[in-house]
DRENVOGU-77884 format. One record per residue (C-alpha): x negated, y negated, z negated; residue in one letter. Coordinates in steps of 0.2 Angstrom, whole numbers, padded with zeros to 4 digits, always signed. Example, Ala and Ser with C-alpha at 12.3 -4.5 7.8 and 13.67 -1.06 7.14 Angstrom:
REM residues 2
-0062+0022-0039a-0068+0005-0036s
***
This chain:
REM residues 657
-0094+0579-0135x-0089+0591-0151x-0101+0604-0145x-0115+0589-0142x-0113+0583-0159x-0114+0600-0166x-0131+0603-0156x-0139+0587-0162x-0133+0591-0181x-0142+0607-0178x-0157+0603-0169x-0161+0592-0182x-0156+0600-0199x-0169+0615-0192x-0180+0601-0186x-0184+0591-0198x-0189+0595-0218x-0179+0581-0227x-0172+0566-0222x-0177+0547-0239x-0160+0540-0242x-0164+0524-0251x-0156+0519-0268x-0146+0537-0270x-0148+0545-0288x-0153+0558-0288x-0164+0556-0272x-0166+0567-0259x-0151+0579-0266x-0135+0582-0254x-0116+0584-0256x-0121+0602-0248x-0122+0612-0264x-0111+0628-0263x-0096+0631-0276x-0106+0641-0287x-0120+0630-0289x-0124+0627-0305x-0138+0612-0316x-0151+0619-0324x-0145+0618-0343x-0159+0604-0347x-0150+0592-0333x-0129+0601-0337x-0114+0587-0337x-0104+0596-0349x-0095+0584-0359x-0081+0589-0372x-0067+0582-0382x-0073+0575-0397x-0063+0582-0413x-0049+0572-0421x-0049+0560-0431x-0049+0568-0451x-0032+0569-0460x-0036+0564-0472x-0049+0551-0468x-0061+0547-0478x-0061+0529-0485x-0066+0514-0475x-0074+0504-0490x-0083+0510-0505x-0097+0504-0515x-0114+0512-0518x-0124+0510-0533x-0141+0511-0532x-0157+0511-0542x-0169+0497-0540x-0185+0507-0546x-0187+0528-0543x-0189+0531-0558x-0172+0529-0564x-0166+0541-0551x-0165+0560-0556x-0164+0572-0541x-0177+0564-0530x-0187+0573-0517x-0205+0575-0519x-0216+0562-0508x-0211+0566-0489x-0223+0562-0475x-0217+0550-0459x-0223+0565-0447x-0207+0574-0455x-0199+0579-0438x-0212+0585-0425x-0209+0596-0411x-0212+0615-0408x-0216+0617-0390x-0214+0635-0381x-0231+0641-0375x-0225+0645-0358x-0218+0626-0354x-0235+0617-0359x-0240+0614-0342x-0225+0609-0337x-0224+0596-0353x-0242+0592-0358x-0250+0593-0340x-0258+0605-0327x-0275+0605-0338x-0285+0593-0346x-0287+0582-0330x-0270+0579-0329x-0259+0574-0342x-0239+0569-0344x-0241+0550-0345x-0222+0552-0352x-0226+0564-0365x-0239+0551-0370x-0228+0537-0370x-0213+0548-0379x-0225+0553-0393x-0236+0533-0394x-0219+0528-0399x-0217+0540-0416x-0234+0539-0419x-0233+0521-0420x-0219+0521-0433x-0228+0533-0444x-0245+0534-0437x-0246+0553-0430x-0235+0566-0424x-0237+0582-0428x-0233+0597-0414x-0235+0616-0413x-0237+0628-0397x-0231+0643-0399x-0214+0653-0402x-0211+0669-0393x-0219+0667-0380x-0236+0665-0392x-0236+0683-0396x-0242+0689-0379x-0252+0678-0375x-0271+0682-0369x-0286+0672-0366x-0295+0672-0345x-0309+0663-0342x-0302+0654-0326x-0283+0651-0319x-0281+0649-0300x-0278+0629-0296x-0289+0624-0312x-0271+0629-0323x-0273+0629-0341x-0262+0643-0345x-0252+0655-0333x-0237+0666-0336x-0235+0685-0332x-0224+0696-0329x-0207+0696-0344x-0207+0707-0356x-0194+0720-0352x-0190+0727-0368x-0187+0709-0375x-0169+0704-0372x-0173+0686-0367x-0187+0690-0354x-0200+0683-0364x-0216+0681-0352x-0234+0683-0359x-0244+0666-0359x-0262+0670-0352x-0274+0652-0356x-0290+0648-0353x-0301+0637-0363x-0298+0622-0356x-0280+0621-0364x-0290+0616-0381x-0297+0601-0371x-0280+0598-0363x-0273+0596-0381x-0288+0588-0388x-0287+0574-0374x-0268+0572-0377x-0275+0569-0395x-0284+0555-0388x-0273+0544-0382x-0260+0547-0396x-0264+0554-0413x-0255+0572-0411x-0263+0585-0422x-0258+0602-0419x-0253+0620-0425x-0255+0633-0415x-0246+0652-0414x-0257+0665-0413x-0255+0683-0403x-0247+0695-0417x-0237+0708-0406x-0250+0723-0413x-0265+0722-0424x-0279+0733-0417x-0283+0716-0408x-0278+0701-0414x-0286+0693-0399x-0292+0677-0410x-0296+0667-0395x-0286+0655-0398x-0292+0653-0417x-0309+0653-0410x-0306+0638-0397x-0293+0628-0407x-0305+0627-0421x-0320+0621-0412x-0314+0610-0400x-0296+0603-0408x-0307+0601-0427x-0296+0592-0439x-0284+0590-0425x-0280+0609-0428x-0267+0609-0443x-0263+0627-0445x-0262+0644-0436x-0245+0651-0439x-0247+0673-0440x-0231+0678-0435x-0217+0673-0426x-0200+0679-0434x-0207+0695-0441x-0191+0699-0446x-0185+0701-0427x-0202+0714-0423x-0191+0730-0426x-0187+0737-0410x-0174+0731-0399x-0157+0740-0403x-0146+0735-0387x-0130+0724-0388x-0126+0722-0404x-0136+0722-0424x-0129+0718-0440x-0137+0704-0448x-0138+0696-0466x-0127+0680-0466x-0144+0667-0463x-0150+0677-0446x-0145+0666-0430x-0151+0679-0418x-0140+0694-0414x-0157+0701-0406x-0175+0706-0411x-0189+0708-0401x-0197+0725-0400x-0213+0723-0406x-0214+0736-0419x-0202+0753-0424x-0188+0753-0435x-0195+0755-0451x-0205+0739-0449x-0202+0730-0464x-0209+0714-0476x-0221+0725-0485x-0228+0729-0466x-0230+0710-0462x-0239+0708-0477x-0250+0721-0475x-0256+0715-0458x-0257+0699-0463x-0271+0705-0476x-0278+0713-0460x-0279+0698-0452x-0287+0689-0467x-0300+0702-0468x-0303+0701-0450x-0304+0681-0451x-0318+0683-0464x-0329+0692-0453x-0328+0683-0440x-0341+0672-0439x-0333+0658-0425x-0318+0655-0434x-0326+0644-0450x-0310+0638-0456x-0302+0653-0467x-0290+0645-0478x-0275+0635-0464x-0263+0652-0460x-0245+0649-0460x-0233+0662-0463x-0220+0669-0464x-0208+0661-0451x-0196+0674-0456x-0180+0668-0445x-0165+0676-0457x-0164+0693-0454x-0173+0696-0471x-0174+0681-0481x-0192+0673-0489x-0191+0681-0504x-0190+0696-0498x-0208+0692-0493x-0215+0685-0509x-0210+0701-0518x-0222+0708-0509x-0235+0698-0516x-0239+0689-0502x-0240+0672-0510x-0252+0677-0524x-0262+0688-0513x-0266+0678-0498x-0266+0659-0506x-0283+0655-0502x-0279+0659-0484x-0263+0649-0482x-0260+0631-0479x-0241+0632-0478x-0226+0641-0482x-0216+0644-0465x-0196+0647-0461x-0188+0647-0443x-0170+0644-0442x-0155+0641-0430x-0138+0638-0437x-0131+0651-0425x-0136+0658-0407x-0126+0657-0389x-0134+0673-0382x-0120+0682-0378x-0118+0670-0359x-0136+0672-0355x-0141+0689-0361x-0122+0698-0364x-0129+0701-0383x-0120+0694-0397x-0103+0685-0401x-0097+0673-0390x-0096+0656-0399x-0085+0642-0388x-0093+0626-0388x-0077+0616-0388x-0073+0625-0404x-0091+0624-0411x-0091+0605-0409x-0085+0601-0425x-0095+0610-0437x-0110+0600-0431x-0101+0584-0436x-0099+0583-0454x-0112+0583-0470x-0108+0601-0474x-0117+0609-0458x-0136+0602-0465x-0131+0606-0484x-0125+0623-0480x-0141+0629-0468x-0151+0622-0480x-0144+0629-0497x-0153+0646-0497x-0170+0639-0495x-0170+0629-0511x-0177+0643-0521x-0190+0646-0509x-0196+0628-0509x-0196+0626-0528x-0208+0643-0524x-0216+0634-0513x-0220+0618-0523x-0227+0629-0539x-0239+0636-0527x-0243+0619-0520x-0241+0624-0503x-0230+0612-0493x-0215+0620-0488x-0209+0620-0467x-0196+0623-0456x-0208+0630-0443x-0196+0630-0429x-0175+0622-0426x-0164+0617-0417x-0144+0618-0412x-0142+0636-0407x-0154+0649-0405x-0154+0655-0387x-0154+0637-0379x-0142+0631-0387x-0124+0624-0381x-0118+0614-0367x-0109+0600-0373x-0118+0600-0391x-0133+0601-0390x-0139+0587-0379x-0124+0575-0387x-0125+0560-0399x-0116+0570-0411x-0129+0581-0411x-0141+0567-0412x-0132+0564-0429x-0130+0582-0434x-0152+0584-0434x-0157+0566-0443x-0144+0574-0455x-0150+0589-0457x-0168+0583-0456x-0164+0571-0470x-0156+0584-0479x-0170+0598-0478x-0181+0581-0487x-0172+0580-0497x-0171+0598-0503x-0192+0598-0502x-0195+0604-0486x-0213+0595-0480x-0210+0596-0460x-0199+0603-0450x-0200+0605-0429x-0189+0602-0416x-0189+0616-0403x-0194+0612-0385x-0191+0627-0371x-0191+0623-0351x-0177+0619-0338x-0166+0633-0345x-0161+0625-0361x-0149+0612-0367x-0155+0607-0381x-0173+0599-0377x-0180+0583-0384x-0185+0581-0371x-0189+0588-0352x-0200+0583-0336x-0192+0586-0318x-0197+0602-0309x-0213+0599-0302x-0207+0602-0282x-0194+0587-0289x-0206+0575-0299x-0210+0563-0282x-0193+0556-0284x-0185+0562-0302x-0194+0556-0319x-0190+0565-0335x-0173+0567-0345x-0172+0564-0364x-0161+0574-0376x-0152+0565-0388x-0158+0571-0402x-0177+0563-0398x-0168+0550-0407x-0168+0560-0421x-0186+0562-0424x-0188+0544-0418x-0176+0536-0431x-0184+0548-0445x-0200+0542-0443x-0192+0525-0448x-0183+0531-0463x-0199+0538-0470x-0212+0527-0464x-0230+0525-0462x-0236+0528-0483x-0232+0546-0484x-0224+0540-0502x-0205+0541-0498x-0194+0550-0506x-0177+0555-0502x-0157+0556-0512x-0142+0558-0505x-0130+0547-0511x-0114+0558-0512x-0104+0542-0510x-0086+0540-0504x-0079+0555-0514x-0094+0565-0506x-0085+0563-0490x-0094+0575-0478x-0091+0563-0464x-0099+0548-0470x-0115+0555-0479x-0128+0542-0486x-0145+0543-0490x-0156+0532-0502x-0176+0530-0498x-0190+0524-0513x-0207+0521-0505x-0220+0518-0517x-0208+0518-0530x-0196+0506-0525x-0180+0506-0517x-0183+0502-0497x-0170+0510-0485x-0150+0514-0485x-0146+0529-0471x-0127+0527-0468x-0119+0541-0457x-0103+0540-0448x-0098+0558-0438x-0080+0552-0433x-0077+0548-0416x-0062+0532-0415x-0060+0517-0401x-0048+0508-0411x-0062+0503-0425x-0051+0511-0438x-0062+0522-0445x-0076+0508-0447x-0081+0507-0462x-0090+0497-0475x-0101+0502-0488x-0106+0490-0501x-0124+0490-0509x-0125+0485-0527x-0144+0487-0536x-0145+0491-0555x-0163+0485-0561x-0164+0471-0549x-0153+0462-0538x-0148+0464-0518x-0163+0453-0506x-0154+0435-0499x-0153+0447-0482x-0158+0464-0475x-0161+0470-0457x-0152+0485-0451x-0154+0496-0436x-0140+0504-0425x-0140+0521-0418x-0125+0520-0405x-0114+0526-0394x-0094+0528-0387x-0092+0544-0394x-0100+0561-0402x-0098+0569-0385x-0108+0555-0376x-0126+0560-0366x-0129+0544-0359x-0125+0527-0367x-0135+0531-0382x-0142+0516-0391x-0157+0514-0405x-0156+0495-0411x-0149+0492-0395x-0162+0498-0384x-0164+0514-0373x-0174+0528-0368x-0165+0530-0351x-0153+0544-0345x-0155+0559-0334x-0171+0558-0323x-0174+0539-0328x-0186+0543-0343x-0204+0536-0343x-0205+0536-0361x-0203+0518-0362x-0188+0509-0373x-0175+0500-0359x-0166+0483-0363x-0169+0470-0379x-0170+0475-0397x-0156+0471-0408x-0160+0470-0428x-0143+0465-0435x-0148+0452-0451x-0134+0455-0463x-0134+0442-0477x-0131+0447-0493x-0121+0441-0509x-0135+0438-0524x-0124+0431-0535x-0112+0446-0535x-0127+0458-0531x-0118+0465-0515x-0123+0468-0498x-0110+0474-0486x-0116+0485-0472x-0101+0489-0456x-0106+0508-0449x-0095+0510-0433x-0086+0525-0429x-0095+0534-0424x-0112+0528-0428x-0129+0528-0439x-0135+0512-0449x-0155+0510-0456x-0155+0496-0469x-0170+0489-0472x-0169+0480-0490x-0190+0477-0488x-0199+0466-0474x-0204+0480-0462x-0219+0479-0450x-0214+0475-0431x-0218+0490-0419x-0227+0486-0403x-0229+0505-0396x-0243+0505-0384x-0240+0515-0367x-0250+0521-0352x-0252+0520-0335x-0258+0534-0322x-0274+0532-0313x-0275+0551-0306x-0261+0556-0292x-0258+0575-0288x-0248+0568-0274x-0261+0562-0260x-0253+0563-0245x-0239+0557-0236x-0236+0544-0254x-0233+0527-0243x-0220+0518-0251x-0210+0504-0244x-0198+0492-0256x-0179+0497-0250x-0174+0479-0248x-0189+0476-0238x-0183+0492-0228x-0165+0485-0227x-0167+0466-0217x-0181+0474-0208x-0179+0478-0188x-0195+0483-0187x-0206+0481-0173x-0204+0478-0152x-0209+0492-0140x-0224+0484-0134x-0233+0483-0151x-0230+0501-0156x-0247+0509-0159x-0241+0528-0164x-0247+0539-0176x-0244+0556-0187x-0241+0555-0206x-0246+0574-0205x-0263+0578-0216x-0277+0580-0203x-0271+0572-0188x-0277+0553-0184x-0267+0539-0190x-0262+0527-0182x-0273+0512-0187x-0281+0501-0172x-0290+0509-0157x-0282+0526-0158x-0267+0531-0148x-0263+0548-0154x-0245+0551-0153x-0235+0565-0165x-0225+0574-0149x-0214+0581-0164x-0211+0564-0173x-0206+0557-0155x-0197+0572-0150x-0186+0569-0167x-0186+0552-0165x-0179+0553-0144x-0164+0567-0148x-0161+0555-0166x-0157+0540-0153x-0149+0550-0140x-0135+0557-0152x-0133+0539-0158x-0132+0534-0141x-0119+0545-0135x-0109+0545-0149x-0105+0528-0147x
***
């Protein structure tokens, strides 16, 4: 009987292709997974401990005096626009995010980006990063494919592929551009200069228009020199122990500069590119710092041509488990430098120079690309609410310290800090997208700032400038509009609650305000992460709609004292709303175009379950296999492989018993 059982197992598993379990998550995967089988990072279950509580804590009441009107506030940020947080998406991934070409596009990525653009009205993305600097223009793809890869890039130590595109990615982003207001900047080829291949120039001009924001002109110059194996000495901002091999050892800012006046001149002559004044440049990443760049005259030099002022930073790397390069950073010991105030203050310190230089030119200032860790970032961190804290923090802070924008980096499958990520395509029947955490970030920002592009940001410094419990003020046209309040501790027992008492100088505290939660058990959490109670959905559960009912907490408020008290849990974020605030209704899509034609019959589980199906005599047989006849009335064809299966299925059932 042993040896029967094991025939029948074996017939079958070489037999047949895979077998539907019904109500399994994840569907259609097994317990048959070696030892050494590992998740893709974008879909790792790392979870650590979160770090103890702080001895000693900070207070868990305080007050907070604030201004009534801005302009009895000193230290305020210039006007800061609600697309603040965008996302900077590697070239190579666009298909896989954005859709196979124009045709066909992500309805979650639609649905993911209707619901910033509805808070502030647009959302701004770039395509680019390494990947950008290959990159060549074909007239066609096989399978109608907007972009391609080729081979990786030897020299580079992360394997970098050229992206190879056709024209129709332009229509592929302006038709994403019609469903939800996204406008654009796109990386252009820089890896030599005796031909800038301006393709993509050329065709994001004419067919993107005022949807084209800018065309960054290198990405991380700084990392061009060639590749020096294993290990480089770096100045204290680099994140990446690496560079990238594009040009000798003696390549240096005055270099960059230089071609970037190349480039200009080239731009000029060139009769299909109209639009000569939206560059964006540096994205130096740290191994030299911006100024290093402006004394080369690049500002002065090449104003006309620019539109922004760029940086690229990542506030350290985890390279050395994926490429052997660089130091190895634990995560568990990382964790706890994410999870306090200093982290955002202390990246973003030695830019402030460069964005006072960039305000007297009148150039908005940008973090061109970010994220947790350069290299992919951490398991464990990166996709954890403490990081979702960490990045509206340091998002907050870079406002604060004038940055106009800054984007959240997006790779493919083999990272861990995405915003967001679609399923493999051989696993999207069955598996829809996972959300990172820190989405929320650039979600909740977008409220803070809002839809007038007037806001302006303070941090508070409250609570003896504890670094756990940072706190943010936000005027919009002039008035105070919106308290931040940040909690990083991680505590069950509600002890480390706290209150924070709003009192207004030059008016008084509103009868009531409305304030928004951003929750969850702990920093270390991935899953139960709420945004005014409401959800995006965990691994493989993401359509890019919110999940469950809104909760606005109404707070009411002491007028006669001029106080407002506001509970932040531990851990936990609260939005306070001291203005009435427009209602968001995000409007989402639907698919009418399937890549999946065959074989899609679907029948409801519970249906399946109480069903017995039919008697012997009113079988009419038929193949599910493309090209053979179905089995609808007046045919008879019978699959001999489907019966086969179906006669050896019931006769191992039958003996077994």
């Amino acid at each position: 009987m042993l040896l029967f059982v094991l025939w029948c197992l074996w017939f079958l598993d070489g037999a047949t292709a895979s077998v539907t379990i019904y109500n399994q998550i994840p569907i259609g995967v097994t317990s048959a997974l070696s030892a050494t089988a590992t998740l893709p990072a974008a879909y790792n279950n790392t979870v650590l401990d979160p770090p103890e509580i702080p001895d000693p804590a900070p207070a868990i009441a305080f007050t907070l005096a604030l201004q009534s009107a801005n302009t009895s506030v000193s230290r305020l940020s210039i006007p800061i626009p609600g697309t603040f947080f965008g996302f900077s998406v590697e070239m190579s991934v666009i298909t896989q995010l954005f859709g196979k070409n124009s045709s066909f596009i992500q309805v979650p990525l639609l649905n993911l980006l209707a619901n910033i653009q509805e808070r502030v009205g647009a959302v701004h993305v770039r395509i680019g990063g390494n990947t950008q600097e290959y990159a060549y223009f074909v007239e066609t793809l096989d399978e109608g494919r907007a972009i391609s890869k080729e081979k990786a890039n030897t020299n580079n130590p992360t394997q970098t592929p050229a992206v190879i595109y056709t024209m129709d990615l332009f229509y592929l982003l302006s038709n994403i551009s019609s469903f939800v207001n996204v406008k654009w900047y796109v990386g252009m080829p820089f890896n030599e200069t005796s031909d800038f291949r301006f393709q993509i120039v050329e065709y994001g001009e004419a067919i993107l228009g005022e949807n084209l924001l800018g065309v960054q002109v290198g990405n991380e110059p700084d990392l061009y020199v060639a590749y020096a194996p294993r290990l480089q000495t770096l100045p204290v901002l680099s994140s990446q122990p690496f560079s990238h091999g594009h040009r000798n050892s003696s390549y240096g800012p005055q270099n960059y500069a230089n071609e970037v006046g190349e480039l200009i001149s080239a731009i000029a002559a060139n009769s299909d590119i109209p639009v000569k004044n939206n560059l964006i440049g540096p994205s130096v990443s740290g191994t030299w710092t911006p100024e290093m760049v402006w004394n080369t005259g690049f500002i002065e030099d090449y104003t006309d041509s620019l539109s922004a002022l760029s940086v690229e930073h990542y506030p350290t790397d985890n390279c050395n488990p994926i490429y052997g390069i660089g130091v190895f950073h634990d995560p568990q010991t990382e964790f706890s430098d994410y999870l306090n105030h200093t982290s955002g203050v202390g990246i973003v310190k030695p830019y402030l120079n460069s964005s006072a230089i960039a305000q007297q030119a009148g150039k908005p200032f940008l973090m061109f690309e970010t994220n947790s860790a350069s290299c992919g970032g951490f398991p464990g961190i990166s996709d954890s609410f403490g990081a979702a804290l960490w990045a509206l923090d340091y998002g907050l802070q870079m406002a604060y310290s004038n940055f106009s924008g800054a984007l959240l980096h997006v790779g493919g499958q083999n990272v861990f800090y995405n915003p967001f990520t679609a399923p493999p395509t051989n696993q999207s029947k069955y598996y829809e997208w996972t959300i990172g955490a820190i989405f929320y970030s650039a979600l909740i920002s977008a409220e803070v700032f809002g839809k007038t592009n007037t806001s302006q940001i303070i941090d508070l410094l409250g609570n003896n400038a504890s670094i756990y419990t940072p706190q943010y003020a936000i005027y919009e046209n002039g008035a105070l509009a919106r308290v931040a309040l940040f909690n990083y501790i991680t505590d069950s027992t509600g002890k480390s609650d706290y209150t924070a008492t709003l009192t207004v100088s030059g008016g008084t505290v509103p009868s009531s305000v409305q304030v928004k939660y951003f929750l969850s058990d702990s920093v270390s959490t991935k899953n139960n992460i709420t945004w005014a109670g409401q959800t995006l959905g965990t691994v493989h559960q993401v359509d890019g709609r919110f999940k469950g009912d809104l909760n606005v907490v109404s707070i009411s408020c002491d007028t006669t004292g001029n106080t407002c008290a506001i509970p932040v849990p531990a851990p936990g974020f609260a939005l306070v709303f001291l203005t009435d605030e427009d209602d968001i209704a995000t409007a989402t899509f639907s698919t009418s175009t399937y890549t999946n034609t065959k074989n899609t019959v679907t029948v409801a589980p519970s249906v399946l379950a109480t069903s017995n199906g039919m008697s012997g005599k009113d079988w009419e047989l038929g193949s599910t296999s493309s090209g053979s006849i179905n089995g609808v009335s007046g045919y008879t064809h019978v699959d001999s492989v489907s019966v086969l299966l179906s006669a050896v299925a019931l006769g191992c059932l039958l003996y077994g018993q």
